[in-house]
N, C-alpha and C positions, 0 to 999 in steps of 0.2 A: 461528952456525947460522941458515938460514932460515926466518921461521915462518910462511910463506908455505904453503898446501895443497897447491898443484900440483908446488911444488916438494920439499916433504916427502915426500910419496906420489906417488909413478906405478904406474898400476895393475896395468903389465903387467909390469913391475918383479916388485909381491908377485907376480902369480899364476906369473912363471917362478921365481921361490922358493917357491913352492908346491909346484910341480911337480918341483925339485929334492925338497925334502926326501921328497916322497912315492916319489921312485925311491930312497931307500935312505940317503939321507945325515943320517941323524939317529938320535938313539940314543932317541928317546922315540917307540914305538909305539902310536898310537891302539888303545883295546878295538876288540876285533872285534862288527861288526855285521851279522851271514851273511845275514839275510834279507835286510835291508836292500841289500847287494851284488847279491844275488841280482836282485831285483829291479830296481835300477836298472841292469842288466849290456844290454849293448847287443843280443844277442838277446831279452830280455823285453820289452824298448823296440820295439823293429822288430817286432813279435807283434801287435800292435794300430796301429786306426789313429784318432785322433778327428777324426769328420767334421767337424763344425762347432763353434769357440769362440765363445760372446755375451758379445759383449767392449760395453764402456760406460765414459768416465770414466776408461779407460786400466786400468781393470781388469779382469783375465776375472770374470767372476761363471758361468760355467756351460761343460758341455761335453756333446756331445749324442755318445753312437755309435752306428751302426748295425751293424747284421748280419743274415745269412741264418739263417731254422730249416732246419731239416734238414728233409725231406717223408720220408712213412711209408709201406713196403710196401704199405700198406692202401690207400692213396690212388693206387697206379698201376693203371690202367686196361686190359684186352684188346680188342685188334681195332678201335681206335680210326679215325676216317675224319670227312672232310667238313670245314666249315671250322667250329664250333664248340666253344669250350673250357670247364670245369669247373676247372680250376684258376687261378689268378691269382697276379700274384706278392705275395709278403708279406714288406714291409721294414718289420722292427722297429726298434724304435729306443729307446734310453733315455737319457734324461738326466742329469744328474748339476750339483746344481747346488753352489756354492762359497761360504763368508764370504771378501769380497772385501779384506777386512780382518786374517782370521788369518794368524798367520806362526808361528813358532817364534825367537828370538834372544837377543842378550846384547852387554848395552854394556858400553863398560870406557873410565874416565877415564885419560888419559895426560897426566903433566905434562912438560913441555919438562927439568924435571929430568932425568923419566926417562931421558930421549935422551941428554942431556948428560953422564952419570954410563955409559953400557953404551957399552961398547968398539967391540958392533956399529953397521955403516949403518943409519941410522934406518931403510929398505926391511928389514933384516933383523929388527931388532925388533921393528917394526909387523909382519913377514910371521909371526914366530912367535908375538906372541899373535893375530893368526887365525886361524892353523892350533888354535892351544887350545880358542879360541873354537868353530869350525865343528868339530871333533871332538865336544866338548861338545854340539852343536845337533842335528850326527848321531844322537848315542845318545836326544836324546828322539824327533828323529823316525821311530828305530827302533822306540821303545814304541809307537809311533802303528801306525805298519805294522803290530806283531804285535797288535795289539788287533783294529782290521781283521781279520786273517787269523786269528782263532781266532773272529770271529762272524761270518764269511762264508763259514764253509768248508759243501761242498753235498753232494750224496748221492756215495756208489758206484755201478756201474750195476746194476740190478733183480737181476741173476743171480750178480752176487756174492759171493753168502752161499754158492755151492755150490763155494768154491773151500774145498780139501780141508786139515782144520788151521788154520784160520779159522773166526770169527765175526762176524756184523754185529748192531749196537746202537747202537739213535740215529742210524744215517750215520755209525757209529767203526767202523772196518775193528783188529779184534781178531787178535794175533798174538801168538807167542812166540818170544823169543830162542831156548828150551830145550825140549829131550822132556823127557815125564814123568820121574820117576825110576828109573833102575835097577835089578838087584836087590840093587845096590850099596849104596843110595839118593844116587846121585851123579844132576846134571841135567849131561847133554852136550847141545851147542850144536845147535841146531836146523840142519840141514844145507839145508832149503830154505828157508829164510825168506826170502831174499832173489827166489827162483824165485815165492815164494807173490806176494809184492808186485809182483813187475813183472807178475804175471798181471793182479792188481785194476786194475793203471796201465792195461793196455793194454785190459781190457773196459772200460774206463770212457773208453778214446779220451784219455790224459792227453797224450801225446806225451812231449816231455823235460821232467825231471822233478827237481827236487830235495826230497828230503827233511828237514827243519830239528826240532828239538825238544832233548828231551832225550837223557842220556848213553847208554842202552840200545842203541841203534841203533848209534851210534856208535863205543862199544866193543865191539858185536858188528863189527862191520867189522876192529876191530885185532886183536882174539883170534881173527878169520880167519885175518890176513893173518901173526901171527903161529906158528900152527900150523895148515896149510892142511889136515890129516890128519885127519880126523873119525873118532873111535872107530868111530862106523856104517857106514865105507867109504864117506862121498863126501870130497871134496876142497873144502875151501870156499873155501879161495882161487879155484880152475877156477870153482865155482859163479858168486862176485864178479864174475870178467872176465867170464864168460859175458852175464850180465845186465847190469855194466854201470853196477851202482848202488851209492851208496854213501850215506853219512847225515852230516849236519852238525849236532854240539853249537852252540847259540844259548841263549845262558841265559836272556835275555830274553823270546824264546819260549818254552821250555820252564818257567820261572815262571809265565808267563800260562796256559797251558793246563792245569796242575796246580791252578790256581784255579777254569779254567773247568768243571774236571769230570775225568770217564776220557779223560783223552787225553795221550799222549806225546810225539805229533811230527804233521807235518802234510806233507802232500805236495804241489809247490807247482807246478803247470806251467808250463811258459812261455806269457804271455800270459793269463794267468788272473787277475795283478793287473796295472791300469793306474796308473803313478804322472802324476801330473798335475801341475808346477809352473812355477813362472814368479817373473819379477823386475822389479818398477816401472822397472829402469833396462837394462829390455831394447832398448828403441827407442833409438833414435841422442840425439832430442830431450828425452829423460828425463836424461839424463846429466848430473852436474855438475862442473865445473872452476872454481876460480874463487878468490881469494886468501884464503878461511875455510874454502872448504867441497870434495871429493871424491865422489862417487858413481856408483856402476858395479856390472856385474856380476862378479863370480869365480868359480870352477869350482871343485868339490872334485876333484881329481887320482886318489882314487881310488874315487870313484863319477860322478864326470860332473854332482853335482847342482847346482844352482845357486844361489848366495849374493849377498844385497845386501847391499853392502858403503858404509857415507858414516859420512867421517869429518870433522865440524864444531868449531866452535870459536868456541864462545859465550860464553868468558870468558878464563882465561887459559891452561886446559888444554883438552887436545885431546879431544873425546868421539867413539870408535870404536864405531860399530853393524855387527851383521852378524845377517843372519835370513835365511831361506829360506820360503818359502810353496809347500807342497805336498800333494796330499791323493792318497790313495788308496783307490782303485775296484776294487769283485771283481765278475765279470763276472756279467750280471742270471738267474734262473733257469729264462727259459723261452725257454733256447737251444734246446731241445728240446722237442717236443709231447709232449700228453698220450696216453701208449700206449708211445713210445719208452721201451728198457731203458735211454736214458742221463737221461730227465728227470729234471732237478734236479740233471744233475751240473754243476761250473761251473769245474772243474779245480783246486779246494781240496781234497782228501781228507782229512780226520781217520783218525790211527792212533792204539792204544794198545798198546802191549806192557805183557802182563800175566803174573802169576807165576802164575797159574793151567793147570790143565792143559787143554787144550784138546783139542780130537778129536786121538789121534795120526795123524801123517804120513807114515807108513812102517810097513810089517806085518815 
């Protein structure tokens, strides 16, 4: 066997085993990571754009974005003439700066044993402990996300509280699966709730939207779809399609939010978080090949994120590194002036579904 790098390892080698195992051909499935997905999904990606990276030393250290406020009724003018203006334009901008040195990863010793002893191509062996590995790097950098996304989530719009069978507190948009109790004392499933939420999305300008948290939501969706026949005469499966929406179990988020307070789920728009990452062996000239040592980028197959991947050999076994460096950004909160019903929204929404009875929603 050769114990030469280059020829050990070719890179594109692991990532088209990579990308095999991820379309299906393997019986060990990575935990799911919803937000996470969500987030790096190619329309959340294309929602934003960063105007300028301050790069140094081959690292980014910062990212700058800009954007438009929205101008206010109040501010438009009648019967205007002449060549004189009162208005100006106003490009905001925020920064966002980075340790140029955090990463997320995990080494693992390989000995020439190892290889010599597994039936598989040394590319298949090497590709399946980093498929383990960057599984494993995933799920932390999922706790990172939902950490982010339960202290940056922003207001509702001002006139939200008048949506009917809702409550607001703190910027927690309050709902219930259920109507009060019958005279039964049975609780049947709340027939609009899903009508109530897409209302809050759309006064608050969220666009498309997913929702992530805990199990509430979520199995309100299946005890829909599984009896669409509402005691109260509506149809909640009709309801569902109607709107549109649907709710995603995240346990990881929905841990975190149960810590952070009254909150159950979080509503997440597109474009509302910006992930931000990169990899030292992104440039051509960073790259290494060479008879000890391997280094490049690889792609997780099923988020797109991007892994550095060098595997050296500085005694007799082989040492595999893979880390990813990534940070995430919730967008700054004065997208909106001061007057406007959406200041302070930032397209995070805080929900909580509670066992309480709330204003009922039907007479």
């Amino acid at each position: 066997m050769s114990t030469i790098a280059c020829d050990l390892v070719v890179i594109k080698a692991i990532q088209d085993r990579l990308d095999a195992v991820y379309s299906g051909k393997s019986n060990l499935t990575p935990e799911k990571t919803p937000l996470l997905s969500y987030v790096m999904g190619k329309e959340n990606r294309n929602a934003f754009q960063i105007e300028k990276l301050i790069t140094g030393g081959g690292k980014i250290k910062g990212a700058e974005i800009r954007y438009k406020q929205a101008k206010l009724a109040s501010e438009v003018q009648q019967d205007i003439s002449g060549c004189t203006a009162t208005g100006e334009v106003c490009q905001v901008s925020h920064d966002y700066s980075f340790d140029p040195d955090a990463n997320e990863g995990l080494t693992l010793d390989l000995g020439i044993s190892d290889l010599n002893t597994n039936p598989d191509s040394n590319t298949a062996t090497i590709s399946e402990e980093v498929r383990l590995m960057m599984d494993a790097i995933k799920l932390k950098v999922h706790e990172n996300l939902c950490d982010v996304a339960v202290a940056g989530f922003g207001n509702w719009s001002s006139d939200a509280s008048a949506i009917e069978g809702t409550s607001i507190a703190a910027n927690v948009l309050n709902v219930n699966t259920t109507l009060p109790q019958d005279s039964n004392a049975l609780r049947i499933a709340n027939p609009v709730l899903f009508e109530q939420l897409q209302t809050a999305l759309e006064m608050a300008d969220f666009g498309s939207t997913g929702i992530f948290g805990g199990t509430e939501l979520a199995s309100y969706v299946k005890r829909a779809m599984a009896g669409s026949d509402s005691a109260v005469g509506y149809n909640l499966l009709a309801m569902l399609q109607q709107f549109g929406m649907g709710a995603t179990y995240d346990r990881v988020l929905a841990t975190k939010l149960a810590a952070a307070g009254t909150m159950t789920n979080l509503a997440v728009g597109i474009g509302s978080i910006a992930p931000v990452g990169w990899s030292i062996y992104e440039q051509e000239g960073a790259k290494i090949v060479s008879a000890d040592s391997v280094a490049d980028t690889i792609y997780d197959p099923a988020t797109g994120m991007k892994f550095e991947f060098r595997m050296t050999r500085p005694c007799d076994n082989w040492l595999i590194q893979v880390r990813t460096r990534y940070e995430f950004k919730t967008l700054p909160p004065n997208r909106y002036k001061t007057g406007n019903p959406l200041e302070g929204v930032n397209g995070i929404g805080a929900i909580n579904v509670n066992c309480t009875n709330l204003q009922d929603c039907i007479s």
